[in-house]
C-alpha positions as CSV (number, residue, x, y, z in Angstrom):
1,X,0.0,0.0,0.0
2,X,3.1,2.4,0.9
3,X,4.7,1.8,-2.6
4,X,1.7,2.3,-4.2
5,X,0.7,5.6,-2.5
6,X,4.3,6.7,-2.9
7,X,4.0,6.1,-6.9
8,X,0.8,7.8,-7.1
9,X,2.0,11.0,-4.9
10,X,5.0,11.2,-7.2
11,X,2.7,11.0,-10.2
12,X,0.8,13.7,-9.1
13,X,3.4,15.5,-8.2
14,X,5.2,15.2,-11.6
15,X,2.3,16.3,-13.6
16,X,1.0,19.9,-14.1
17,X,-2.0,19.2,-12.7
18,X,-1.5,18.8,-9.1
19,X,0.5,22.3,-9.1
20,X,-2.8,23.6,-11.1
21,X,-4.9,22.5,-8.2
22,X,-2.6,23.9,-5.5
23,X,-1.9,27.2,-7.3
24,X,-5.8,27.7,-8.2
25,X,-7.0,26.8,-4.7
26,X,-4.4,29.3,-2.8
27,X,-5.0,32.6,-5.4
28,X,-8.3,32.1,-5.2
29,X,-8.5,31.3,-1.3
30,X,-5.9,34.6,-1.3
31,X,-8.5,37.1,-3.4
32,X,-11.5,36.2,-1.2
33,X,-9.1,36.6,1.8
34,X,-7.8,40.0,1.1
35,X,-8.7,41.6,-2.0
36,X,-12.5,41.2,-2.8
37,X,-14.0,44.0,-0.2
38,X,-17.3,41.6,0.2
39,X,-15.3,39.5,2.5
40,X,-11.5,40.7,2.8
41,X,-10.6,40.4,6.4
42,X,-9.3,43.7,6.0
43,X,-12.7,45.4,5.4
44,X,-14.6,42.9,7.7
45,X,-13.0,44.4,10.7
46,X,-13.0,41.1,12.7
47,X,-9.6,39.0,13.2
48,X,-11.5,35.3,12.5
49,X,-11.0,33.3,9.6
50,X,-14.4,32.5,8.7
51,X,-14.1,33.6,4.6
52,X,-11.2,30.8,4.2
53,X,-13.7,28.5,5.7
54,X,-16.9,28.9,4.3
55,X,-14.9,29.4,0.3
56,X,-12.8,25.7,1.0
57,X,-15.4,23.7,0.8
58,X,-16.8,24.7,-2.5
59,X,-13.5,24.9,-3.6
60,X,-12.4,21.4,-2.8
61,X,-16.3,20.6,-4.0
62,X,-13.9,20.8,-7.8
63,X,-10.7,20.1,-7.1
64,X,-10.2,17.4,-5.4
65,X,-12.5,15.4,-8.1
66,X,-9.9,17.1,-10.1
67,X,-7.8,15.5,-8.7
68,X,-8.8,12.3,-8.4
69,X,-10.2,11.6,-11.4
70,X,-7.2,10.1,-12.9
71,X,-6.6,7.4,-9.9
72,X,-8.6,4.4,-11.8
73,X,-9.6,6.0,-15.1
74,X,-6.4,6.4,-16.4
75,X,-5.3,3.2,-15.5
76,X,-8.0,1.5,-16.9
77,X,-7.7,4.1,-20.1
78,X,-4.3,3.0,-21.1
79,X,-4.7,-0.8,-19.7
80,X,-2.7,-0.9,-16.9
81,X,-5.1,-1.6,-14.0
82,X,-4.9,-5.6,-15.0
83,X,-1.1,-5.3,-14.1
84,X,-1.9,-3.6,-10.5
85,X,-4.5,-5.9,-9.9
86,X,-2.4,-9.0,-10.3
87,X,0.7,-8.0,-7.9
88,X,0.6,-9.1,-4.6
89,X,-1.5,-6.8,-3.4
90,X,-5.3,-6.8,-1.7
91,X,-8.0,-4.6,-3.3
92,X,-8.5,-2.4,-0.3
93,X,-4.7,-1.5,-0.3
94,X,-4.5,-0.8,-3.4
95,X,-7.7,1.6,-3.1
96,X,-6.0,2.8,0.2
97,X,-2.5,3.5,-1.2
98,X,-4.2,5.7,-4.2
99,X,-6.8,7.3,-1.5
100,X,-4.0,8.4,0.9
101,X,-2.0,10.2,-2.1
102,X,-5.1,12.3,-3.1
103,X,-5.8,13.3,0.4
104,X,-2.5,14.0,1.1
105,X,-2.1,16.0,-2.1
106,X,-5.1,18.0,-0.5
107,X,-3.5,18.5,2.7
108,X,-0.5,19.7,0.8
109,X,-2.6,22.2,-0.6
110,X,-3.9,23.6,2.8
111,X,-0.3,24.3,4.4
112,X,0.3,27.6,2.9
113,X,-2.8,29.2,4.3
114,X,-0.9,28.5,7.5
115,X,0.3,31.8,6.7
116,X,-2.7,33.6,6.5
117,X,-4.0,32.3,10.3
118,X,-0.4,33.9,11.0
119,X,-1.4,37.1,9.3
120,X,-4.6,37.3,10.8
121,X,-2.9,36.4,14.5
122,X,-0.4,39.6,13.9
123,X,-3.2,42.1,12.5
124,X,-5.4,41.3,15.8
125,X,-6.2,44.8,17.8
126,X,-5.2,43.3,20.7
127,X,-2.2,41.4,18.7
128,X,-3.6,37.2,19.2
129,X,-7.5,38.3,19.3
130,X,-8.7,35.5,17.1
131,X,-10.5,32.3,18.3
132,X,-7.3,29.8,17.6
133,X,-9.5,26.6,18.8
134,X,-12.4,27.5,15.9
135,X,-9.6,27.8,13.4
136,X,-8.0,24.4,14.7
137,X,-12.0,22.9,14.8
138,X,-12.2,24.0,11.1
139,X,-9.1,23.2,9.6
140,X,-10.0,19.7,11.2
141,X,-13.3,20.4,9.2
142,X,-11.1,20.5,6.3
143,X,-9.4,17.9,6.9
144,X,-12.6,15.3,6.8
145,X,-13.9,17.1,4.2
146,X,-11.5,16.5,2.2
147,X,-10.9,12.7,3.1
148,X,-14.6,12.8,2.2
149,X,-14.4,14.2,-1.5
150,X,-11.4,11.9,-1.5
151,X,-13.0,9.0,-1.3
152,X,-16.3,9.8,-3.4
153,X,-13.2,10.7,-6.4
154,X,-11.8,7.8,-6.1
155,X,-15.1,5.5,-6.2
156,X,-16.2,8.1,-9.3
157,X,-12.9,7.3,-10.9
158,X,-13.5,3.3,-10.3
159,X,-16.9,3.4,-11.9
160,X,-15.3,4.6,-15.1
161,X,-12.5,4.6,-17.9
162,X,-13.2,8.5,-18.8
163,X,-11.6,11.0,-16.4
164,X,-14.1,13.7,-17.7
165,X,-17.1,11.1,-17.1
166,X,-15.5,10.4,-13.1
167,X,-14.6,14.3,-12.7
168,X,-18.2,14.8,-13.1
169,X,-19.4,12.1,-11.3
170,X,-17.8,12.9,-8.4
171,X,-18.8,16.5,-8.3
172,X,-22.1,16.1,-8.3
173,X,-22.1,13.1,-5.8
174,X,-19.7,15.8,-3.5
175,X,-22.2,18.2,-4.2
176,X,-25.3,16.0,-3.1
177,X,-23.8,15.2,0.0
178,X,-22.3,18.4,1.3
179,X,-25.4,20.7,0.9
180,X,-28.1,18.2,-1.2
181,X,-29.4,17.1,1.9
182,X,-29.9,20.8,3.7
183,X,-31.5,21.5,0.3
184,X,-33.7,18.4,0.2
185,X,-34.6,18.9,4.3
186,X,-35.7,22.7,3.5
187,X,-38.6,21.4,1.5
188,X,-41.6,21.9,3.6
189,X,-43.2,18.3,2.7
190,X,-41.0,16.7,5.6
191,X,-42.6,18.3,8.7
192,X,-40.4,16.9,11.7
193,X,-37.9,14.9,9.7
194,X,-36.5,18.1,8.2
195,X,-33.7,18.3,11.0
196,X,-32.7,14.1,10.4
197,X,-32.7,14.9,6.8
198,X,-30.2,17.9,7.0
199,X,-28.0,15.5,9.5
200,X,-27.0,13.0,6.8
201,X,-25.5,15.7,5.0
202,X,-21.6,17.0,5.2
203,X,-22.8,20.8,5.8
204,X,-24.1,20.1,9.5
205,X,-21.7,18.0,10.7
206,X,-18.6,20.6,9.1
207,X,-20.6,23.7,10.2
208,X,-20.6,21.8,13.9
209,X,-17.4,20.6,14.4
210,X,-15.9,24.4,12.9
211,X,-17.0,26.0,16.1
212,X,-14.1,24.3,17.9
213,X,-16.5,21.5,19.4
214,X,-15.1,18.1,18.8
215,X,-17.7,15.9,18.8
216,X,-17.3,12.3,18.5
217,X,-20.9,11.6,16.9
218,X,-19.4,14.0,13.7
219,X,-15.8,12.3,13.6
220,X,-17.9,9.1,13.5
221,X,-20.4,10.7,10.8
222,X,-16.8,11.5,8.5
223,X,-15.7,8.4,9.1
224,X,-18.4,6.1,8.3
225,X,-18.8,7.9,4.9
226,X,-14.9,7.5,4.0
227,X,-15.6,4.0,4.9
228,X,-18.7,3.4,2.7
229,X,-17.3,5.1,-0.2
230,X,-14.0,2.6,-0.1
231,X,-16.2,-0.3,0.1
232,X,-18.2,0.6,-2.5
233,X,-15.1,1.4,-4.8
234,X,-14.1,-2.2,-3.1
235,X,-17.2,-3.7,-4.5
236,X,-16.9,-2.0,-7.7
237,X,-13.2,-3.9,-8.6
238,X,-14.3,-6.9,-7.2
239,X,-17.1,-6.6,-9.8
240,X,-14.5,-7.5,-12.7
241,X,-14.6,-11.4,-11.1
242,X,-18.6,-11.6,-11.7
């Protein structure tokens, strides 16, 4: 599984566009951050972090299935996947290894803005006036969101040979499950089960844990989806024996 993340890290690292991703994600983070007056910190007037926060999420919502995309298509497009699939290697590490080098390609992409929770820390008035245990409750956000997307990508890219085909795929199905389900509960057909219905969706479990409240029942929530999604990509190579 270590070899095979490590090949796929390096291949994503080596092509243009992991640094497309990365570049795209931080200019963009960057002009919401501190040069578009609708919410630049700068014009805001409070020392939080809450524009990097609310943006990320729709930002990932694209590139990580932008990145992804490629993990099974590609193999499959140029006939390699019969060659990984006979070394001496289990299914689930070989989904693992690839799912581990897109989310840590992700997490790559989130270190720079380091630098902007160091920016905001100076420009506090007192110097330190932000609410550090928020910003570490929402990077942790991040974090599952993005092992999230991951693993949706990945089970997109399985399902097909086209990395346009997966890329859309798994946008939509990111889509569905970040904010589908507040959309879906809003409907006023559901009476009482509106709340349930907006709980199976990403948006109230991220917007919960962001306020710097770890709570086990949303780590769980993450965790149980990453794990679905990688047994359904499971199921869907397994499929080739039928």
């Amino acid at each position: 599984m270590l070899a095979i993340l490590k090949k796929e890290f390096n291949g994503f690292l080596s092509s243009l566009i992991a640094y497309m991703v990365i570049g795209v994600f931080l200019v963009a983070i960057g002009m919401f951050m501190w040069v578009f007056p609708e919410s630049s910190v700068l014009e805001y007037g409070f020392a939080d972090m809450q524009t990097l926060f609310a943006m990320a999420p729709w930002l990932f919502l694209f590139l990580i299935p932008a990145i992804t995309m490629r993990t099974f298509a590609e193999e499959k497009r140029e006939g390699t996947i019969e060659l990984l699939l006979t070394k001496p290697i289990t299914d689930l590490q070989l989904i693992l290894g690839k799912y581990l080098a897109a989310l840590l390609l992700a997490l790559f992409a989130l270190l720079p803005t380091l630098l902007y929770y160091y920016s905001v820390y100076e420009l506090g008035n007192p110097q330190g006036n932000i609410d550090s245990a928020a910003v570490v409750g929402s990077y942790l956000g991040l974090f599952f969101l993005a092992g999230v997307f991951a693993a949706i990508g990945v089970f997109a890219s399985a399902i097909s040979d086209n990395q346009i085909i997966s890329f859309v795929i798994a946008v939509f199905l990111c889509y569905i499950i970040y904010t589908g389900f507040d959309l879906i509960a809003s409907m006023p057909v559901w009476g009482g089960y509106g709340y349930f219905i907006s709980q199976l969706g990403i948006a109230y479990h991220y917007s919960a844990i962001s306020k710097g409240l770890i709570d086990s029942r949303d780590v769980l929530y993450f965790l149980s989806v990453i794990t679905i999604m990688t047994l359904a990509t499971k199921l869907v190579l397994r499929s080739r024996k039928w």
